[in-house]
C-alpha positions in Angstrom: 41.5 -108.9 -61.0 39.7 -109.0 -64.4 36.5 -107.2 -62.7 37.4 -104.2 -61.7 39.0 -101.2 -63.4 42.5 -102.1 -62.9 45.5 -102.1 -64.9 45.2 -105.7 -65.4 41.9 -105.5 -66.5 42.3 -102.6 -69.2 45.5 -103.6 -70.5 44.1 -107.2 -71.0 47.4 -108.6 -69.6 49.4 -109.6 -66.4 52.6 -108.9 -66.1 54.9 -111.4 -64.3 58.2 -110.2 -63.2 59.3 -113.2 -60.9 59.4 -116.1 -63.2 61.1 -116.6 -66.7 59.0 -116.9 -70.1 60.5 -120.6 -70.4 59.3 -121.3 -67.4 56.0 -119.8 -67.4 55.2 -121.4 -70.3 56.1 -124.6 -68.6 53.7 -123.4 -66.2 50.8 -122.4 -68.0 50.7 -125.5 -69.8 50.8 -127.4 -66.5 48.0 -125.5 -65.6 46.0 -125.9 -69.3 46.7 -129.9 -69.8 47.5 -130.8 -66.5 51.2 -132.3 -67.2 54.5 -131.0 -68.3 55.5 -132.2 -71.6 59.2 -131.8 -71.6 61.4 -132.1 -69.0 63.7 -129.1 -68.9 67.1 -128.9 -68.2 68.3 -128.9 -64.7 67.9 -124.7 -63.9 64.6 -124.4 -65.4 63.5 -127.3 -63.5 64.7 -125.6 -60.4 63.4 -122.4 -61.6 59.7 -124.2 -62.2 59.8 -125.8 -58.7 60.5 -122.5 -56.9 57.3 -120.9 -59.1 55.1 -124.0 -58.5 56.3 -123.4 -54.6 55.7 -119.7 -54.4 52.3 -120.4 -56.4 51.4 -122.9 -54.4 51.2 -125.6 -57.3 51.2 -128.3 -55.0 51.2 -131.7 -57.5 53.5 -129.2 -60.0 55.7 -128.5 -57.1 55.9 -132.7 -56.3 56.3 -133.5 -59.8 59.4 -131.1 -59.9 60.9 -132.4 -57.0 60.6 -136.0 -58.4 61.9 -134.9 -61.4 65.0 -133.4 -59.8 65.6 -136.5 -57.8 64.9 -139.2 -60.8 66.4 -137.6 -63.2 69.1 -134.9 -62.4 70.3 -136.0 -59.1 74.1 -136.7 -59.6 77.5 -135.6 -57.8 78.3 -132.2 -59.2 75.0 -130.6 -57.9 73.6 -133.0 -54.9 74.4 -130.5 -52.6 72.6 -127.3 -54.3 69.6 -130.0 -54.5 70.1 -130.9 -51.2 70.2 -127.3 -50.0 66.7 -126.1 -52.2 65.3 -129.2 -50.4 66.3 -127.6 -47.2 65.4 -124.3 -47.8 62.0 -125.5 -49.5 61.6 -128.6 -46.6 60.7 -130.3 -49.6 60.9 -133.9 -47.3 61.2 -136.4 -50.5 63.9 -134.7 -52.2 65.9 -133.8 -48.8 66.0 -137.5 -48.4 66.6 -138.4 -51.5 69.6 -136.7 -52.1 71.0 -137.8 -48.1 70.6 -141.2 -49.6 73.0 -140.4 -51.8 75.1 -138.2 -50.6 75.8 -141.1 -47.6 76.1 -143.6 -50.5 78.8 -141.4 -52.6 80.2 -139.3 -49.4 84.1 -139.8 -50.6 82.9 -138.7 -54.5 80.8 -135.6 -53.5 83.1 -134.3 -50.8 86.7 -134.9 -52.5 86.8 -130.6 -52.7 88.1 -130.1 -48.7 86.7 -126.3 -49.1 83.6 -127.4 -50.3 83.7 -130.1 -47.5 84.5 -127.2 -44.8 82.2 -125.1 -46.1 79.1 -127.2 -46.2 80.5 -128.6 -42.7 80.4 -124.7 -41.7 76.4 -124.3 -43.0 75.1 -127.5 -42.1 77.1 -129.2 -39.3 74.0 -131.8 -38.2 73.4 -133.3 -41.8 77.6 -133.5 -42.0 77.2 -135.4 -38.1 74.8 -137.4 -40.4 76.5 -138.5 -43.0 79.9 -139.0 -41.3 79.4 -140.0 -37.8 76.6 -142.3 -38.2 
């Protein structure tokens, strides 16, 4: 990129439209010391694993999904962890948050419409967790 005459390369700067400056610099200091020195808050973290995903940051990308599970994994938002674990088949984090979603089934499905609507979108994890 830096070798050729592009804009890159005569503007001394890459632009990056797809990820937020919080979470690029979360990022870039992955990629300079090799950790993550403060865990952000529960949409940044989100944000940072689907960056480390699309930039193919594999160990950032497992550290994030760890993360999520230890540390933010809780009844308000198992199911839109559950779901980026689907849509990402992130395996450890998919499990994880079954796990809990079987253990707490009554406390994250007491909404009907949230139960009808996830029951709608994902009828063989619902088979899952309520027939098994």
């Amino acid at each position: 990129m830096f070798a050729s005459e592009t804009k890159e390369n005569v503007e001394r700067r890459v632009v990056v439209k797809d990820v937020e400056k919080g979470v690029m610099e979360l990022m870039l200091g992955y990629m300079y010391c090799g950790e993550v020195t403060v865990l952000p808050d529960l949409l940044n973290l989100i944000d940072l694993y689907k960056a480390a995903h699309k930039y193919c940051m594999v160990p950032l990308r497992i550290w994030c999904a760890y993360q999520l599970a230890e540390n933010y994994l809780n009844c308000d938002n198992v199911l839109e962890l559950w779901s980026l674990a689907k849509t990402y088949e992130e395996t450890g984090l998919m499990e994880e948050t079954k796990r809990f979603m079987k253990a707490g089934k009554r406390q994250v499905f007491q909404d009907l419409e949230l139960y009808l609507e996830f029951n709608k979108i994902f009828p063989d994890l619902m088979h899952e967790l309520f027939l098994q």
